[in-house]
C-alpha positions as CSV (number, residue, x, y, z in Angstrom):
1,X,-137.4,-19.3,96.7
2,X,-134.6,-21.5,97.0
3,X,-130.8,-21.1,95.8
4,X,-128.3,-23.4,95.9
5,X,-124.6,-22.9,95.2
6,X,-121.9,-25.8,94.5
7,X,-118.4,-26.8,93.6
8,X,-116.1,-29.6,93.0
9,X,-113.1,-29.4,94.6
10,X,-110.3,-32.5,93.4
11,X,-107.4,-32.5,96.1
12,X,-104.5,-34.0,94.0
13,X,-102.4,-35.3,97.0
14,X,-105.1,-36.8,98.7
15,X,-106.7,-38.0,95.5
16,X,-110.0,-36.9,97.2
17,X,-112.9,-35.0,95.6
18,X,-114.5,-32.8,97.6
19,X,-118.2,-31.5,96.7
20,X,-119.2,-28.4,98.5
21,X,-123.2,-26.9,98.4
22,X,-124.4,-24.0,100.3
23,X,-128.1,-23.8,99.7
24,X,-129.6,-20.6,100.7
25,X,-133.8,-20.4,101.4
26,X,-136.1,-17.5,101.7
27,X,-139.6,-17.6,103.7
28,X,-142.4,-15.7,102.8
29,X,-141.3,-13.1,105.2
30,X,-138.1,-12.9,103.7
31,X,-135.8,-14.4,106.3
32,X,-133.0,-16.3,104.6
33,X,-131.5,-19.5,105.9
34,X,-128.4,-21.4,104.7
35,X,-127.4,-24.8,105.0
36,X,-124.3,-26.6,103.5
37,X,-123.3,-29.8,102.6
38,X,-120.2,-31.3,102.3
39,X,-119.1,-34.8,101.0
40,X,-115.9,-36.2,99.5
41,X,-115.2,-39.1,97.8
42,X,-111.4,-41.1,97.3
43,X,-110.7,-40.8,93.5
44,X,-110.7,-45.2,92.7
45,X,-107.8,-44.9,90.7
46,X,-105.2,-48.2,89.5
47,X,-104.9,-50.7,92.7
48,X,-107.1,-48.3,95.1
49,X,-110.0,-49.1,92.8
50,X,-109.0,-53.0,92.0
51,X,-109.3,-53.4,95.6
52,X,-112.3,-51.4,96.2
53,X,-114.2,-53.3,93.8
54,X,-112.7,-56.3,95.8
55,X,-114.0,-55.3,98.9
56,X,-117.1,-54.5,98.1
57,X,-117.9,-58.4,96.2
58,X,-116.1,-59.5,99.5
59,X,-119.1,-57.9,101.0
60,X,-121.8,-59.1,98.6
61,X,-121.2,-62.4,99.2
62,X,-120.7,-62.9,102.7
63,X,-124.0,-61.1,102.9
64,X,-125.7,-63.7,100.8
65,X,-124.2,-66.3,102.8
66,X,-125.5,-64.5,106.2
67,X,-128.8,-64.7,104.4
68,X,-128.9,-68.0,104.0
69,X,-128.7,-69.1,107.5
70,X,-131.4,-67.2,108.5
71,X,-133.4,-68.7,105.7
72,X,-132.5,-72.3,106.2
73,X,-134.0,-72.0,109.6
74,X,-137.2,-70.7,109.0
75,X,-137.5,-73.3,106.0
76,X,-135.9,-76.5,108.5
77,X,-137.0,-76.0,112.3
78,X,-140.3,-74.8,113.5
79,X,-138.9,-74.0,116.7
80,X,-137.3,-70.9,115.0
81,X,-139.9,-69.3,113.0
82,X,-140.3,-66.2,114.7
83,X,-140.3,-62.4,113.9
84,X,-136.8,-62.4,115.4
85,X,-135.2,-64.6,112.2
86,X,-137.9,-63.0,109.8
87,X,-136.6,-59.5,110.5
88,X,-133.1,-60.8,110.4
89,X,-133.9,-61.8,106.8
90,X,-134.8,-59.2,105.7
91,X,-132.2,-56.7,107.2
92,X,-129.7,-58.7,105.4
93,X,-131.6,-58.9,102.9
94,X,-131.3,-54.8,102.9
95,X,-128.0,-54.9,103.1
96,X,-127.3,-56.7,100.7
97,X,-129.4,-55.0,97.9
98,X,-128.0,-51.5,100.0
99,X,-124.1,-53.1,98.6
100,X,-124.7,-54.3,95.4
């Protein structure tokens, strides 16, 4: 069986939120183990959030643009079609779905 325990913690000076899980598990034998978890997030609040959002379409679209190198020379030069640009595709490729 398996319990797990949480709270939400909001810091007010820091603006942070903090979100704190203990989850407890019992074997068949009836040893209990515990594991926590512990994550915070800034509270995206007036200009921390305008510039947040700012960041992260910064992000977006230099991540399309490092895809499109990659891609025009796979598409233009046979000399460079190799595994080497294909996987480099399609990490930024990842990274850029992983941002959005």
């Amino acid at each position: 069986a398996d319990v797990t325990v949480s709270t939400l913690v909001y810091s007010q000076v820091e603006e942070l939120f903090t979100s704190v899980s203990v989850r407890f598990e019992v074997d068949s034998a009836g040893k209990v183990r515990a594991s926590k978890r512990v994550l915070s997030y800034r509270d995206l609040i007036e200009t921390t959030g305008i510039s947040f959002a700012g960041s992260m379409f910064a992000v977006i679209f230099f991540c399309l643009l490092g895809v499109g190198h990659p891609v025009y020379q796979l598409y233009h030069s046979r000399s460079c079609r190799n595994r080497v640009i294909a996987f480099e595709v399609f990490s930024r490729m990842a990274l850029n779905i992983y941002s959005a």
